[in-house]
C-alpha positions as CSV (number, residue, x, y, z in Angstrom):
1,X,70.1,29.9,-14.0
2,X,66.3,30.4,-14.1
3,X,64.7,33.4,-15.2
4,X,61.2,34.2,-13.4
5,X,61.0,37.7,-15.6
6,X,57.5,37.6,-17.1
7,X,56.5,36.4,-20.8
8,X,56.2,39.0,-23.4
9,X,55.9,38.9,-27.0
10,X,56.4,36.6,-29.8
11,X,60.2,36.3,-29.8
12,X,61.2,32.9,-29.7
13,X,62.0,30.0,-32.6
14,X,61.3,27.0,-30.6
15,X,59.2,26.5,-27.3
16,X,60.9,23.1,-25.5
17,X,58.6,21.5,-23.2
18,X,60.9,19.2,-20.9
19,X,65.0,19.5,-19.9
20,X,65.5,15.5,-20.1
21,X,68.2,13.8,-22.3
22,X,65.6,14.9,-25.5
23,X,64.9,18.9,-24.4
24,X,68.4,19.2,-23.1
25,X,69.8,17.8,-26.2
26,X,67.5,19.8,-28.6
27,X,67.9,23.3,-26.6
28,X,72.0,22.8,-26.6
29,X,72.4,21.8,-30.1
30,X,69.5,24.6,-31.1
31,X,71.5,27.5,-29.6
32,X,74.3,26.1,-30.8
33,X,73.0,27.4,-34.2
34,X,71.4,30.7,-32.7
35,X,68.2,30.1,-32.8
36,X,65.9,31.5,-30.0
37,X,64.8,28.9,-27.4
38,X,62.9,28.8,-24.6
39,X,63.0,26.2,-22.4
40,X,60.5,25.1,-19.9
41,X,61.0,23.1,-17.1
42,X,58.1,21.5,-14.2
43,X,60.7,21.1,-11.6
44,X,63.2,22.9,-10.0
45,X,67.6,22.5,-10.2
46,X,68.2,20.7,-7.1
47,X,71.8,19.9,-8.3
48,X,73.5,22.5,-5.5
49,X,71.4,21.6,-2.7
50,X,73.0,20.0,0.4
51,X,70.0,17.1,-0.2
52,X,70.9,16.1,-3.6
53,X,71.3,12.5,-4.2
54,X,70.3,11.5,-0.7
55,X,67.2,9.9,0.3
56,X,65.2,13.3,1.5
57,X,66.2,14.4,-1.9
58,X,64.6,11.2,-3.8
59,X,61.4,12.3,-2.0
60,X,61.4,16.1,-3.2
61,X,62.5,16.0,-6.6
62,X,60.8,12.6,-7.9
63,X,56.8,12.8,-8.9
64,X,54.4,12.0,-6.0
65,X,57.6,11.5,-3.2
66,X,58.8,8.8,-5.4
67,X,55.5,6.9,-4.6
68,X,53.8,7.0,-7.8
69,X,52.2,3.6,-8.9
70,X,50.6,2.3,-12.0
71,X,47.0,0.2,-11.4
72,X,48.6,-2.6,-11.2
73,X,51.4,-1.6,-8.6
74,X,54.1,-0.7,-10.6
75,X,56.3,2.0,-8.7
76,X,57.8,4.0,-11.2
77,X,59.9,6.7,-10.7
78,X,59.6,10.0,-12.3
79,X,62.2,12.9,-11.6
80,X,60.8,16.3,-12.2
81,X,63.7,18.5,-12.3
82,X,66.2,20.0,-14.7
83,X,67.9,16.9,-16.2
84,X,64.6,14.7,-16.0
85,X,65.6,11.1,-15.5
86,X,69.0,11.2,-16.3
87,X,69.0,12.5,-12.6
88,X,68.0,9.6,-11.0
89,X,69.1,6.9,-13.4
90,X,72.8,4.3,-13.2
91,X,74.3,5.8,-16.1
92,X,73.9,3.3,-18.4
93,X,74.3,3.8,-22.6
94,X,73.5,1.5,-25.1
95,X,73.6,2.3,-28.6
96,X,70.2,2.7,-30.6
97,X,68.7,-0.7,-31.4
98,X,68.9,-1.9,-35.0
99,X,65.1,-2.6,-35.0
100,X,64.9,1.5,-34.9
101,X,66.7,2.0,-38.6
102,X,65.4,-1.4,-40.0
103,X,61.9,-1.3,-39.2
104,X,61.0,2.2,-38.2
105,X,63.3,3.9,-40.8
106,X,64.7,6.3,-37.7
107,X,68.6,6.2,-38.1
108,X,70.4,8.0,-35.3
109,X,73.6,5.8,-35.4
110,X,75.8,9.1,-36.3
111,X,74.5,11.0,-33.7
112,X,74.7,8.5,-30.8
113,X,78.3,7.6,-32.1
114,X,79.2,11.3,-31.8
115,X,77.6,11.6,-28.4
116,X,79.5,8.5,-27.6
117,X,83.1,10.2,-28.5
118,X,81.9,13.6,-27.1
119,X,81.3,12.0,-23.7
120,X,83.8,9.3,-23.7
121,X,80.9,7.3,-22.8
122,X,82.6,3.7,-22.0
123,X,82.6,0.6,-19.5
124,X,84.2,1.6,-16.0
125,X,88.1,0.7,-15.3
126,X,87.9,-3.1,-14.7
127,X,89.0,-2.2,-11.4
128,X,85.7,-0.2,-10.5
129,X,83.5,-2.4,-11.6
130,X,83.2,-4.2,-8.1
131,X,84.3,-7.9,-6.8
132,X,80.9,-8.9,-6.3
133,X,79.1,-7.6,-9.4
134,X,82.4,-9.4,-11.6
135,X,82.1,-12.7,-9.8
136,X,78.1,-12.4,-10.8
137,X,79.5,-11.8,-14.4
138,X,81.7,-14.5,-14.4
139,X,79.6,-16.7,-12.9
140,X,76.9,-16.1,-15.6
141,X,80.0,-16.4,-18.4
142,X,80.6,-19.8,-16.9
143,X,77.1,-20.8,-17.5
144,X,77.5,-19.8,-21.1
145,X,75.9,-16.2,-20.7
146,X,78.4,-13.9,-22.4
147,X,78.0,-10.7,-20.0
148,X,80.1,-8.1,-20.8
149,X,81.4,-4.9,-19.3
150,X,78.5,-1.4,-19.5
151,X,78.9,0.8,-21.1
152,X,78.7,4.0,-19.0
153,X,77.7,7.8,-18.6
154,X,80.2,7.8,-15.8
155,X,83.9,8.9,-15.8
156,X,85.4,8.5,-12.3
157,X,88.3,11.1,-12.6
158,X,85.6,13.9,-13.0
159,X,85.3,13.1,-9.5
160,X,87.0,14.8,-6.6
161,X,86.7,11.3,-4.7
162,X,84.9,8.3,-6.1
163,X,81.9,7.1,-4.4
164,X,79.6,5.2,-6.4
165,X,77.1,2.2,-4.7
166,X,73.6,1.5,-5.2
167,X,73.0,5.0,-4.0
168,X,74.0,6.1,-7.3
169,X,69.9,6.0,-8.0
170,X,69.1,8.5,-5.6
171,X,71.6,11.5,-7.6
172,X,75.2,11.8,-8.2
173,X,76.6,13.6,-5.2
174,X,80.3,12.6,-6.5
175,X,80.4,14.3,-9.9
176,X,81.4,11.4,-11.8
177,X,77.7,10.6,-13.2
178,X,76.9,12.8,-16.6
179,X,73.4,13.9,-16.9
180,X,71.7,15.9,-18.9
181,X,71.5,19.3,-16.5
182,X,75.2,20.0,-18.2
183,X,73.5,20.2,-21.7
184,X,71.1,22.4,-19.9
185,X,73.9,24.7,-18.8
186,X,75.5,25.1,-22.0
187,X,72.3,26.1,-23.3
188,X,71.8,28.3,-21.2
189,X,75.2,29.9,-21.3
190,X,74.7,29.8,-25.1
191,X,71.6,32.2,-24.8
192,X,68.5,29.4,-23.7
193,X,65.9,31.0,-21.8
194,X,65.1,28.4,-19.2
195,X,62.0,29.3,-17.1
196,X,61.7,26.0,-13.7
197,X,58.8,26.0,-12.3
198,X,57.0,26.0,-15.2
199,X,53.8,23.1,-15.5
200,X,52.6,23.4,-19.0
201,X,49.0,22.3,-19.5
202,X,48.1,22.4,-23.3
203,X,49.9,23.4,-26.3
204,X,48.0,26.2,-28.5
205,X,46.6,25.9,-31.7
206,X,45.7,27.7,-34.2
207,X,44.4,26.8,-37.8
208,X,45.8,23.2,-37.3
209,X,49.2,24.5,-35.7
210,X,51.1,24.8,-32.9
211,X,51.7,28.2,-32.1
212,X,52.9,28.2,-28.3
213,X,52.0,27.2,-24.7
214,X,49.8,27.5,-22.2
215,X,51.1,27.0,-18.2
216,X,51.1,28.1,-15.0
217,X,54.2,29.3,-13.0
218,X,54.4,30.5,-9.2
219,X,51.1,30.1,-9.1
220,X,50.3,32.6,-12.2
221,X,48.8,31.1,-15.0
222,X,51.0,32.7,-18.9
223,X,51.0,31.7,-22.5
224,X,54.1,31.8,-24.6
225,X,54.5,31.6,-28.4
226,X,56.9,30.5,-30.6
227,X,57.4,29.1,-34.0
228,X,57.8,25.2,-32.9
229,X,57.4,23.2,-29.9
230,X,58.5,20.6,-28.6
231,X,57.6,18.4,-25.7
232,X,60.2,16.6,-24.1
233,X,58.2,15.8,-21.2
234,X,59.3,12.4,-21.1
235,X,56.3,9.4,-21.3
236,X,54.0,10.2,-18.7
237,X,54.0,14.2,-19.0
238,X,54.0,14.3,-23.2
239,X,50.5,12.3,-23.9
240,X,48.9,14.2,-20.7
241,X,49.5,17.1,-22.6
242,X,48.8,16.3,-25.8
243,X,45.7,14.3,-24.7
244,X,44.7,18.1,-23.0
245,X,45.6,19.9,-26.7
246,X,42.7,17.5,-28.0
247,X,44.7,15.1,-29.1
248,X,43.5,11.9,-27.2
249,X,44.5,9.0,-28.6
250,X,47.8,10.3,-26.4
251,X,48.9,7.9,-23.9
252,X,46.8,4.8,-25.4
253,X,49.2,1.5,-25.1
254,X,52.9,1.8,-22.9
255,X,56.1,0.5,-22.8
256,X,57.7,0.1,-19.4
257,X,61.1,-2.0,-19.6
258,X,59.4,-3.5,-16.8
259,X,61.8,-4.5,-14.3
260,X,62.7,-6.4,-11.1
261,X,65.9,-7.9,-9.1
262,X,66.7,-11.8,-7.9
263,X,68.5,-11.0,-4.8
264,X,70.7,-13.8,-3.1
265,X,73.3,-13.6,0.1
266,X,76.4,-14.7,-0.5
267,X,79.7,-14.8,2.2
268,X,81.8,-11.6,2.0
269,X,80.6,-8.4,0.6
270,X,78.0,-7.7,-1.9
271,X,76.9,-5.6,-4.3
272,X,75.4,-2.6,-3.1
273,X,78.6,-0.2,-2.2
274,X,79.5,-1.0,-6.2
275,X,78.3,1.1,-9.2
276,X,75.6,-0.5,-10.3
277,X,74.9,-2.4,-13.4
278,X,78.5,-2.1,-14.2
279,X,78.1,-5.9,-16.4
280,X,75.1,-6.7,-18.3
281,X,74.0,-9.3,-21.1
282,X,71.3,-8.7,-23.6
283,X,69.1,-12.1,-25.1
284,X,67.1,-10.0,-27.8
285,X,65.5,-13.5,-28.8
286,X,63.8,-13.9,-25.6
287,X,63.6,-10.2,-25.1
288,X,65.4,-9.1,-22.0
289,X,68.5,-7.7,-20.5
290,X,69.9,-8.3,-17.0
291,X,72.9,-6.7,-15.0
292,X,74.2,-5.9,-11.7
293,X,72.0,-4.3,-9.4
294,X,70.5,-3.7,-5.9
295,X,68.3,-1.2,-3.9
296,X,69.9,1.4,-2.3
297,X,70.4,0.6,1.4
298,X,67.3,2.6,3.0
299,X,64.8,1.6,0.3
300,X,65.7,-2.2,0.1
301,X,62.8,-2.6,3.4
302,X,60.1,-0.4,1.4
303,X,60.5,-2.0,-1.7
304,X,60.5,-5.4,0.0
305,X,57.9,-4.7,2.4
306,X,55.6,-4.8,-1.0
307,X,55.9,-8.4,-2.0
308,X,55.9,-9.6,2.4
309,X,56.5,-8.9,5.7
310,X,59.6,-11.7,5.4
311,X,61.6,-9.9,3.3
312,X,62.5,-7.0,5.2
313,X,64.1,-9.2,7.8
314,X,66.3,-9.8,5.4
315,X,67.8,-6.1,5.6
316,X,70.6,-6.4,8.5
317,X,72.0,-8.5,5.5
318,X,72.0,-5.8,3.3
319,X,75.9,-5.9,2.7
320,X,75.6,-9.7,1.7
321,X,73.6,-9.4,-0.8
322,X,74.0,-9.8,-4.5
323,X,71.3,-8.8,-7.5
324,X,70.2,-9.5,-10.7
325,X,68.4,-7.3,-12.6
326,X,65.6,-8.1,-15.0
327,X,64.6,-5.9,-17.3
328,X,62.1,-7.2,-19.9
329,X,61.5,-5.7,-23.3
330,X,57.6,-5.4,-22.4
331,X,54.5,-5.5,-25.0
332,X,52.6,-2.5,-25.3
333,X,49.7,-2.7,-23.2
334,X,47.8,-0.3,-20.5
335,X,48.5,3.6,-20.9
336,X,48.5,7.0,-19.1
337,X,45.1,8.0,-19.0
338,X,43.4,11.9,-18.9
339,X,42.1,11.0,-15.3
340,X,45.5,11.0,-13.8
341,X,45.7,6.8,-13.8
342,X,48.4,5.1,-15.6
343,X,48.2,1.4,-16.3
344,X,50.7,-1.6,-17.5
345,X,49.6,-4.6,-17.1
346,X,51.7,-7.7,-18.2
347,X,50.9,-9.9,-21.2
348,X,50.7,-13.1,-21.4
349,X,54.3,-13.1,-23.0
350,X,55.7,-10.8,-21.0
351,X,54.7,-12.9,-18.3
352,X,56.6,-15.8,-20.0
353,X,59.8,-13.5,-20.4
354,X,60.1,-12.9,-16.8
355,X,59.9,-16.8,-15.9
356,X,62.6,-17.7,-18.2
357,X,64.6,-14.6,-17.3
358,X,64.2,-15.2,-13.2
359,X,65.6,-19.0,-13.8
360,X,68.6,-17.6,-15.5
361,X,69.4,-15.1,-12.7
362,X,68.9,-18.2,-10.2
363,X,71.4,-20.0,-12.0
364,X,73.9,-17.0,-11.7
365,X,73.1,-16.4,-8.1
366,X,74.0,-19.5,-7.2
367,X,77.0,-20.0,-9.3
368,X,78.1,-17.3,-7.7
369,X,78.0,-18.6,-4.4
370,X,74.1,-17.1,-2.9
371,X,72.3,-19.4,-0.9
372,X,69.5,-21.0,-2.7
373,X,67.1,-21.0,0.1
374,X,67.3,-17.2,0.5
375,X,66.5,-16.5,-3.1
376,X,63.9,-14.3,-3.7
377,X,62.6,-11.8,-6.3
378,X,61.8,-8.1,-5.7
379,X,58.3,-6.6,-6.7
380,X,58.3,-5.5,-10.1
381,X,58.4,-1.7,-10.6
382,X,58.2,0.6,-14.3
383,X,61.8,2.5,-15.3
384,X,61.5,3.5,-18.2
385,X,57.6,4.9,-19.4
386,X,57.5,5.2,-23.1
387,X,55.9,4.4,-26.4
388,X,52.8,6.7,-25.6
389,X,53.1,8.8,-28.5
390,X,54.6,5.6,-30.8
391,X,56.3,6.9,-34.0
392,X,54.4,5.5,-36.8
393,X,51.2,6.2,-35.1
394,X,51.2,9.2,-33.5
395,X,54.2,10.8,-35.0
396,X,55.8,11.0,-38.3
397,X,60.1,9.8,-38.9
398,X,60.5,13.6,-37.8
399,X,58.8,13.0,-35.3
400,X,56.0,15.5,-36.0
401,X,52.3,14.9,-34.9
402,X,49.0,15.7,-37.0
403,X,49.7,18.8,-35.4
404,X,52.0,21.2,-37.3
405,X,54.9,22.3,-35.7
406,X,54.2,20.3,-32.9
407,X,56.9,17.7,-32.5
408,X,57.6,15.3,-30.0
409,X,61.5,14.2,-28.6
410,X,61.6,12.1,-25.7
411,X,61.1,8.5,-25.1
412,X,57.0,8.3,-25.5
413,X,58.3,8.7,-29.0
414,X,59.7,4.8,-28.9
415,X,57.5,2.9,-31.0
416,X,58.3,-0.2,-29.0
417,X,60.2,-0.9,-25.8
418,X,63.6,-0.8,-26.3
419,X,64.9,-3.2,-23.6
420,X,68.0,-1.5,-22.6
421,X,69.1,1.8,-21.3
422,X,67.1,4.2,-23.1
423,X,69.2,7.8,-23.2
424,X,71.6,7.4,-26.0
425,X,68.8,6.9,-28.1
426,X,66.9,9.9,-27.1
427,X,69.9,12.3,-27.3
428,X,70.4,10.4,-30.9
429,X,66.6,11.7,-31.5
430,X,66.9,15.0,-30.2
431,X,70.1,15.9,-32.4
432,X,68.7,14.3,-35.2
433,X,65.6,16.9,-35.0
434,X,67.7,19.8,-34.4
435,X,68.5,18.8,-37.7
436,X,65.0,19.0,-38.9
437,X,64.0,22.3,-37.1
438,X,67.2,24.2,-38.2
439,X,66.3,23.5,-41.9
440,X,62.1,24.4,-40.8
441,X,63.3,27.4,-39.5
442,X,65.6,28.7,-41.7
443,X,64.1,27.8,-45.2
């Protein structure tokens, strides 16, 4: 799929810096109207490889061997491939947030309804959404917590055989999971140039605009040029490079959906050979979501291993145990820094949110049966880094920086954490600035 042939001359519309849910998006629905794209990509296409979606392959296709941490300890995990996160994520959808149109004047409600249709993007069959993660759901219904069935990126008869867990995290080796490598491949078949491999440093400017690239690939260092560009680099990757093409107020203040899991052991089996987070229940008034959801059988002693030597004992339980995931609709704080350091702390409120939330999810868990001596909760880690280039700040409602032609589509572009599964959104984003280029280019 990847072309190594070397860069030329000055042939291309739009220069996309990333193939996540906003530079997949963008390059499919910009070829779609024949404009020239290139599309550049850090990390490789591991899709065909016999490691894909297994635990080796969590270590070679996610940033730092999927042991990247924020100052504080956050482990965040940071796919560099073709697809970006959408790789490694439960294939969750949510529709933009209200907040986005209301308050931000950034309406992508047509676009994510049509993505919604396209994709037949729905909750699973009632009966694949797993014994264990229902009676969770009902036991939180019972308490007066209206959970209800998530929505999904996932549609099992893609699937030659169904075989979704917890594992689902690590890559879809079933077929059932969408991501957004497919919108990469239409691209491509639509006339994309995709270059892997490629780690972009700075963007180039001239006169106050953007006029192309600057990168290094198999080892070689190449410039490209092009009329736009885009970075899609997803929160950590965008600011470094914008803060490198002298724009440094990049990366100053994060969003994290900061989240964590209150694991319980029930009788019978639990959660972890399910899809995961296939019920969930938003409370926007205290600002957080939870769901279904457990580590993946081989990294459930890591994770644990951070918050005590105790709770890896707990592992030859593994199949008896139930989660609750937390994720909390964090403050901006901390930020992705020039020196390689990223930070996000907790506030004070956030801090609060977590409390409140973790009560709730003890309730639930033992509702549904878990033992309330073997309670605990998992370290907190970062899912979903954003709002580092905030619209409003950094980037104008088409998502342009002080920069012109130099845009920005992925989620560093949220102006505040959205709490919920983030990728709708971004695909909403990236159509919605096809939009805007197609008219740029062609006026």
């Amino acid at each position: 799929m990847s072309s190594n042939k070397p860069y030329t001359t000055v042939e291309d519309d739009v220069i996309i810096v990333g193939s996540g849910p906003g530079g997949a998006t963008l390059a499919r629905e910009l070829a779609r109207r024949k404009h020239k794209v290139l599309l550049l990509e850090r990390g490789g296409d591991h899709r065909l490889r016999a490691y894909y979606g297994t635990y080796l392959g969590a270590l070679i296709y996610a940033d730092r061997r999927s042991l990247l941490f924020s100052e504080e300890g956050l482990n965040i995990v940071r796919p560099l491939m073709v697809g970006g996160a959408t790789s490694m994520y439960c294939g969750c959808a949510a529709p933009p947030p209200e907040w986005l149109k209301s308050r931000y004047g950034i309406n992508v409600e047509s676009e994510a309804a049509e993505t919604m249709s396209e994709l037949e993007i729905a909750p699973l069959p009632a009966e694949l959404r797993g014994q264990a993660s229902t009676r969770l759901a009902e036991a939180a219904c019972d308490l007066g917590y209206d959970w209800q069935p998530q929505l999904k990126f996932l549609k099992p008869a893609r699937a030659q055989r169904f075989d979704c867990g917890a594992k689902c995290m690590l890559g879809c080796r079933c077929g059932a999971k969408w991501s957004a490598a497919e919108y990469v491949d239409e691209a491509v078949h639509s006339g994309v140039d995709l270059r892997t491999h490629s780690y972009i440093k700075r963007v180039l400017v001239e006169n106050g605009q953007a006029v192309g690239v600057e990168g290094v690939q198999g080892g070689k260092q190449f410039q490209a040029y092009a009329k736009a560009v885009v970075l899609s680099a997803g929160g950590i990757g965008t600011p470094r490079i914008l803060q490198a093409s002298g724009l440094t107020q990049a990366g100053q203040g994060m969003t994290m959906d900061t989240t964590t899991m209150v694991y319980g052991i029930i009788k019978g089996r639990g959660t972890g050979n399910e899809p995961p987070m296939t019920w969930s229940w938003e409370n926007p008034e205290e600002g957080y979501m939870l769901s279904t959801l457990i580590d993946p059988w081989l990294l459930y002693p890591i994770i644990t291993a951070l918050k005590g030597p105790r709770y890896p004992l707990y592992w030859p339980r593994w199949n008896n145990m139930v989660g609750v995931m937390i994720k909390l609709k964090d403050q901006i704080s901390g930020g992705v820094f020039a020196n390689g350091k990223i930070s996000k702390p907790l506030t004070d409120n956030d801090r609060q949110r977590l409390r409140s939330a973790e009560q709730v999810c003890r309730q639930i868990l033992v509702k549904a049966g878990a033992d309330l001596d073997h309670l605990f909760m998992t370290p907190l880690r970062g899912t979903h880094p954003s709002g580092t280039v905030r619209i409003g700040e950094m980037l104008d409602n088409n998502l342009q920086t002080s920069i012109k032609d130099l845009y920005v589509c992925d989620a560093s572009t949220f102006p505040e954490a959205l709490g919920q599964p983030t990728v709708l959104t971004i695909i909403g984003l990236a159509k919605r600035l096809s939009g805007t280029l197609h008219g740029r280019l062609t006026s």
